[in-house]
C-alpha positions, 0 to 999 in steps of 0.5 A: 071432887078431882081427888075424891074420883081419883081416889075412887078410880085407884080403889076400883083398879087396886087387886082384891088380893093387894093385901096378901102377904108373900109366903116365905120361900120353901127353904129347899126349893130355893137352894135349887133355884139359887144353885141354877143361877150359880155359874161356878164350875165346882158348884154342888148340889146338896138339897133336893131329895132325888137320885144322881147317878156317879156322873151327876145325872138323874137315872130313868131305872131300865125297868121303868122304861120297859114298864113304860113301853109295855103301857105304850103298847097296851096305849096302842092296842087300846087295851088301856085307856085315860078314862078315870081310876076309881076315887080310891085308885088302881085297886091291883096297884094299891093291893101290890103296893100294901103287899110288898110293904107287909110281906106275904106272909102277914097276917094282915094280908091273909087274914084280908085285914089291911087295905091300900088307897093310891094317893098323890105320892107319900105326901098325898098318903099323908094327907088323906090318911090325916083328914080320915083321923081328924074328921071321921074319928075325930083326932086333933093331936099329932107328934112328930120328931124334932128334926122331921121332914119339912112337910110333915106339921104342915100336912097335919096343920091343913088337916085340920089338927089343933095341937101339933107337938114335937118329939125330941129325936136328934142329940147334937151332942152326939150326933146320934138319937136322943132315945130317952128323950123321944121316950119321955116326950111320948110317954107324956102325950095324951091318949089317942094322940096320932105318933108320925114315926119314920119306917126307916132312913129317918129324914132328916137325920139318917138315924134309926132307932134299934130293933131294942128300942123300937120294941120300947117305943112300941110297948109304950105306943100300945100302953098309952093307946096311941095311934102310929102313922108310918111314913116310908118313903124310902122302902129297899132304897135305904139298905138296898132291901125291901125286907129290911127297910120294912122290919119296922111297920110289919113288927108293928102289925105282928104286934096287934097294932092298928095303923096307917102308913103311907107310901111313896115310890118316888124315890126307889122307883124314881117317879118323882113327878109321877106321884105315886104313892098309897096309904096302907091301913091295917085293922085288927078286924075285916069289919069296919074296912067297908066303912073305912073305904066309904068315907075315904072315898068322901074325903078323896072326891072333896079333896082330888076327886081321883088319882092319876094312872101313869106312875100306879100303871108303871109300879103295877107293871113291875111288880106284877111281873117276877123277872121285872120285880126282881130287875127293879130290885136290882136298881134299888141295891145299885142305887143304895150302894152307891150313896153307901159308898159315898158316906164311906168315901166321905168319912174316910177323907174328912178323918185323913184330912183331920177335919176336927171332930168325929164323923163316923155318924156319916157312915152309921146312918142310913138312907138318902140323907146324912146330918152333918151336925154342921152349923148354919154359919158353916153351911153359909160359908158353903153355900158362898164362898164353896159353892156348895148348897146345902141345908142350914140345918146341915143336913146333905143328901148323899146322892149329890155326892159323886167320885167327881166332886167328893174330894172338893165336897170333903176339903170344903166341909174341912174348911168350914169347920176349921174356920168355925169351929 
């Protein structure tokens, strides 16, 4: 009797959620977390996504805090307020956002046939324009390059798509794009699958495909009456112009084709906690965009019910204003010139060293990050014996890299291939 109360007793005190299994750590956050516990003094951080100045140090763009203490002001004179934003957002932000990505000559734009909708960064954009395709029009196939950025199978897997399918993307061999792979992979996905495709600076790898080539892949998208879902999360922070890292998504609209693309101004107006992001869309029709807006304000108000105003308000701001839009251009070209002159300066000094290999792969890609086509032994040797913490995949972001440690950053990555190799 004693042990079946005592057993009873453990039952009642034992958690309804004793069973749950421990998720495994999220592979990039813990390489921050593991490089804050290290006390060495070379230690360097190569993971998280996110701009350091030369000295290391995250950078409050100027624009960005004269665009905050103009909003402080309005805060003052009650001009604005934190009452709610409409469910589908800061309807002068989201307009801004679609613009700057489309260009304003699109036709898109002047014919009113594209619509954009504020969404919790890129991620958030992702997210929604992911729910719309599966449970309005009923999508449940999805592609998405092999590498990708980490999120992206599992954003469409919570959405709900049943069949998730790889393209091929990197050749390890020669550290470049598998194009006719990609090719192939795409030509055998079904009618009306959703293609995840990169704007630019292509995460993980740096490596875009050719205007060419991109005229291919839309030629076979548009044959096999697939669906192209953009992600540019990197928009003018890649080359270091808006025009540029845009060529891809506004070459698509010139060609006729229905998309989505999402948006995330994290990383060129560095807002990475403020989750500022829109989903563009554009149609071929003004006609069903009043439908479109309504179930998306359905699917929205289920999921978040609506968006936070600070990072939109600091966006609009800026890009309302010609002397601010332009300043803020500025720092996008001082930010993107100088990871362009650490993959330089990185190359140059595993090549003098002669660190065996080729590594002109590091300068001929593009964007914040740059696959090393280092093995995961070697980014191990790194991470413990060089104090050097980066992915295991081999992928570095560049913005880690600065004048002070590139020197020690080059001679490590030499160590390890030289030992490895």
């Amino acid at each position: 009797t004693k042990l079946i109360l005592l057993d009873s007793l453990l039952q009642e005190k034992m958690s309804m959620f004793a069973d749950v299994a421990a998720a495994p750590p999220i592979e990039v956050f813990q390489l921050g977390r593991d490089y804050q516990a290290d006390t060495d003094p070379n230690k360097v951080s190569l993971g998280v996504g996110a701009y350091r100045t030369d000295e290391g140090k995250p950078w409050i763009l100027p624009v960005v805090k004269k665009a905050e203490a103009l909003l402080a002001q309005k805060i003052d004179k009650e001009e604005i307020n934190h009452e709610y934003l409409p469910v589908l957002g800061h309807e002068s932000f989201a307009a801004s956002a679609t613009k700057m990505l489309l260009g304003e000559s699109s036709p898109a734009v002047k014919e009113d046939r594209s619509f954009g909708v504020q969404a919790l960064s890129g991620t958030g954009a992702l997210r929604v324009g992911a729910e719309f395709l599966k449970n309005i029009m009923g999508r449940d196939t999805a592609y998405y390059s092999d590498p990708t950025w980490g999120n992206h199978g599992l954003i469409f897997k919570n959405a709900g798509f049943k069949t998730i399918n790889k393209y091929r993307y990197w050749d390890a061999d020669s550290k470049g794009l598998n194009f006719a792979g990609m090719i192939e992979d795409l030509n055998n996905a079904p009618e009306g699958a959703v293609i995840i495709l990169h704007a630019c600076a292509h995460n993980p790898t740096g490596i875009d495909p050719s205007k060419e080539q991109w005229g291919q892949i839309a030629d076979l998208i548009k044959t096999k009456n697939l669906f192209p879902f953009f992600d540019c999360a990197y928009q003018g922070f890649a080359s270091g112009c808006l025009d540029t890292d845009a060529w891809t998504v506004r070459y698509f609209v010139e060609r006729g084709f229905e998309l989505f693309c999402s948006q995330s101004f994290s990383k060129n107006f560095g807002l990475y906690n403020e989750r500022a992001g829109n989903l563009t869309v554009v149609v071929n029709d003004v006609g069903p965009i009043t439908s479109m807006k309504s179930q998306l304000t359905l699917l929205v108000r289920a999921m978040y019910s609506n968006p936070p105003a600070h990072g939109a308000r600091i966006v609009d701001v800026v890009l309302q204003d010609p002397d601010m839009y332009q300043e803020w251009r500025d720092c996008i070209k001082i930010m993107a010139n100088r990871i362009i002159d650490m993959r330089k300066g990185l190359r140059e000094r595993l090549e003098k060293l002669g660190t065996p290999g080729t590594w002109n792969h590091i300068t001929e890609q593009i964007g914040m990050f740059s696959y090393t086509g280092l093995t995961p032994e070697m980014c191990e040797f790194l991470k413990k014996e060089k104090h050097l913490y980066l992915l295991k995949s081999g992928r570095i972001s560049m913005c880690g890299v600065n004048n002070g440690n590139l020197d020690y950053v080059a001679q490590a990555i030499h160590d390890a291939v030289t030992k490895f190799q």
